[in-house]
C-alpha positions as CSV (number, residue, x, y, z in Angstrom):
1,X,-45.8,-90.9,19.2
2,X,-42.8,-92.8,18.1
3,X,-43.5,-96.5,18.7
4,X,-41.5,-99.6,18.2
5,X,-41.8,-101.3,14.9
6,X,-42.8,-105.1,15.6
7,X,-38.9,-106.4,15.2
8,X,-37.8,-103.9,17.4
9,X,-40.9,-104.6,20.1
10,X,-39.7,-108.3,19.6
11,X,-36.0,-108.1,20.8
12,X,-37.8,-106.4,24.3
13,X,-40.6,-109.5,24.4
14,X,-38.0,-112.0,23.7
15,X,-35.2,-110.7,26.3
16,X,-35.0,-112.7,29.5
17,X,-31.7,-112.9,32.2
18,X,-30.4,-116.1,30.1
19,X,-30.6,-114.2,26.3
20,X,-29.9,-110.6,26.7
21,X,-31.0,-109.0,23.6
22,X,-28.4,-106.4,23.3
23,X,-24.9,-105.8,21.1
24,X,-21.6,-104.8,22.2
25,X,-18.0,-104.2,21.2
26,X,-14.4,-104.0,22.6
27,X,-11.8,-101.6,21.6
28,X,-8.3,-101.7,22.7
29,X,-6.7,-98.1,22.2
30,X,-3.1,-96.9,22.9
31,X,-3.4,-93.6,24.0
32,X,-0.8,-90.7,22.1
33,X,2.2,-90.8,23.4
34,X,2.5,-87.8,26.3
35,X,-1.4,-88.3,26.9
36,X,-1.9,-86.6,30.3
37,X,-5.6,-85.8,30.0
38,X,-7.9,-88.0,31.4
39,X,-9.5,-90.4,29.9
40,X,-12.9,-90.9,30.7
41,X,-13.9,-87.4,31.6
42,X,-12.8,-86.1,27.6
43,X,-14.8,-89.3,26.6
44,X,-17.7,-88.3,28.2
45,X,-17.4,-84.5,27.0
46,X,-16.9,-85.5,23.9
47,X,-19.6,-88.1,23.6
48,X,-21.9,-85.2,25.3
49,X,-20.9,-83.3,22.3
50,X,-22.2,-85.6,19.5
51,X,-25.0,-87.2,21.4
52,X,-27.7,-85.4,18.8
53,X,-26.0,-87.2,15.9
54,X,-27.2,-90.5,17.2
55,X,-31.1,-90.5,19.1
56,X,-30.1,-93.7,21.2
57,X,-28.0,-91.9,22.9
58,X,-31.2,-89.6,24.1
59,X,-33.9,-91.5,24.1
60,X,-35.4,-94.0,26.7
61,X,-39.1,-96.2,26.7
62,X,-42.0,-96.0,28.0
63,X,-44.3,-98.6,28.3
64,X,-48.0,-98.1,26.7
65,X,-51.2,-98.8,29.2
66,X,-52.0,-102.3,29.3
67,X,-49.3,-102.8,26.9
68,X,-52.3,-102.2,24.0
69,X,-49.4,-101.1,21.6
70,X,-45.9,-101.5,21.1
71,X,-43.7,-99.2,23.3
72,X,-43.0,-95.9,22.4
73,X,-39.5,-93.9,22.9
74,X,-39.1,-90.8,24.5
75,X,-36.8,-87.8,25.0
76,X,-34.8,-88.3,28.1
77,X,-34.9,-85.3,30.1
78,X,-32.3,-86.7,32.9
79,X,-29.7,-88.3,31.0
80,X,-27.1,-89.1,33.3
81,X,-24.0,-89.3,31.9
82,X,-21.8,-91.0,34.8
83,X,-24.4,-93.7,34.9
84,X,-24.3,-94.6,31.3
85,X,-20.4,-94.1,30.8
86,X,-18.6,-95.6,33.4
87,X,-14.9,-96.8,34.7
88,X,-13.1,-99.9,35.6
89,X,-9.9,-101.2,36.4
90,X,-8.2,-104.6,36.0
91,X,-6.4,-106.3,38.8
92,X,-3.0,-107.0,38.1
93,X,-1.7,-108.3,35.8
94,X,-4.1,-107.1,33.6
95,X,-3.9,-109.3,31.0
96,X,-6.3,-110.4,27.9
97,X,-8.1,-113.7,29.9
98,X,-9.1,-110.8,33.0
99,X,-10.3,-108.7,30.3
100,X,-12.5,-110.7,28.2
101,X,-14.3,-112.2,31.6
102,X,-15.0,-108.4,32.8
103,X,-16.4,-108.1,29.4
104,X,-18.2,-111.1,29.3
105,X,-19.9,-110.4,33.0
106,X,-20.1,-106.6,31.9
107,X,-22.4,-108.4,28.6
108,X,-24.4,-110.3,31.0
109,X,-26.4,-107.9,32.4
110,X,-29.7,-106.2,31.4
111,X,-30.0,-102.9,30.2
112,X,-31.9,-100.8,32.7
113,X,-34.9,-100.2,30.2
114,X,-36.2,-97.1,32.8
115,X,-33.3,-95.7,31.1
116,X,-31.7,-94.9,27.1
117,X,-30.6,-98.2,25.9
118,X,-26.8,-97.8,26.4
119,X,-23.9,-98.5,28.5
120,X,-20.1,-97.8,28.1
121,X,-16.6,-98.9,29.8
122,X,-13.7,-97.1,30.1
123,X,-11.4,-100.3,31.8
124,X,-7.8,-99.6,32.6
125,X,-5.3,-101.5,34.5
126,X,-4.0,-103.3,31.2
127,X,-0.4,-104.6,31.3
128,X,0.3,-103.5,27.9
129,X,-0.6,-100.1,29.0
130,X,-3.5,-99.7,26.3
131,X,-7.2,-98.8,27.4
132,X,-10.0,-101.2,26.5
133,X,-13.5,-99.4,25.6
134,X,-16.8,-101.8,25.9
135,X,-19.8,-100.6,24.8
136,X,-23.0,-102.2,24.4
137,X,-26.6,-100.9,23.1
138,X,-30.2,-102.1,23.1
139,X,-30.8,-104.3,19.7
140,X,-34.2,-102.6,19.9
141,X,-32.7,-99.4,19.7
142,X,-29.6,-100.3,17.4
143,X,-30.5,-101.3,13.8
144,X,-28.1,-100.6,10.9
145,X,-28.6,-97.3,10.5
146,X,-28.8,-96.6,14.0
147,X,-25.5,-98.9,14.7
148,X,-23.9,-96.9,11.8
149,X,-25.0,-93.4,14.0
150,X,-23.7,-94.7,16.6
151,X,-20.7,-95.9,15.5
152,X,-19.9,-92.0,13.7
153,X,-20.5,-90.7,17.2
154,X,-18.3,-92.9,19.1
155,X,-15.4,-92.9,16.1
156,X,-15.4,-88.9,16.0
157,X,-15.1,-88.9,19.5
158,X,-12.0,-90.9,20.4
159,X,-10.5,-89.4,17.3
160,X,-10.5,-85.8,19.3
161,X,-9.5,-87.0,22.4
């Protein structure tokens, strides 16, 4: 069994609604010029691709009896990929203020911890044209090795697409 170390147990016992205890990022990307694929179906292939590189992708807890022990993580047999990577678009005009308070209520919310630890956005509807990516990971599941993993995965990704 693969439990939590004490530091990562801690983010989970510490979490409430008020102090979500994950980390996330925003990208802004212009996509090539004469892009005509679509976006958030070659993100998700592509991230389907390099998921091994990175086990937060693929790996979700479960709980030990009586919670006697730290939690342990698990393979996830059911990953769901449209769950955890999913779209958005921004009224018009789409501009910066819209996008940071979709981010910041997108932030807000727990991780579904029946689950892997993850969630990405695909939003669109930007004025400038660009496409903003937000993605946001467990801190119990996201160290700096793991945050450097993940980080390869994602980077390799939108590189290709």
């Amino acid at each position: 069994m693969n439990h939590l170390s004490g530091l990562d147990a801690a983010f989970l016992y510490v979490e409430t609604p008020e102090t979500p205890m994950h980390v996330g990022g925003l990208n802004i990307f212009e996509l090539p010029p004469g892009y005509e694929g679509e976006f958030l179906d070659n993100l998700r292939t592509h991230i389907a691709q390099r998921m091994h590189l990175a086990p937060v992708f693929q790996r979700k807890l479960v709980n030990m009896p009586f919670e006697l022990a730290n939690p342990i993580w698990v393979a996830d047999e059911d990953l769901d990929l449209e769950y955890h990577i999913r779209s958005t678009v921004l009224p018009k005009p789409g501009n910066r203020a819209q996008l940071d308070k979709l981010v910041g209520r997108l932030h807000s919310s727990l991780l579904d911890r029946s689950r892997p630890l993850w969630e990405m956005y695909v939003i669109e509807g930007l004025q400038s044209g660009q496409v903003a990516f937000y993605t946001k990971a467990h801190h119990s599941g996201v160290d700096g090795r793991a945050g450097t993993e993940h980080a390869t995965v994602l980077s390799l990704s939108l590189l290709h697409i």
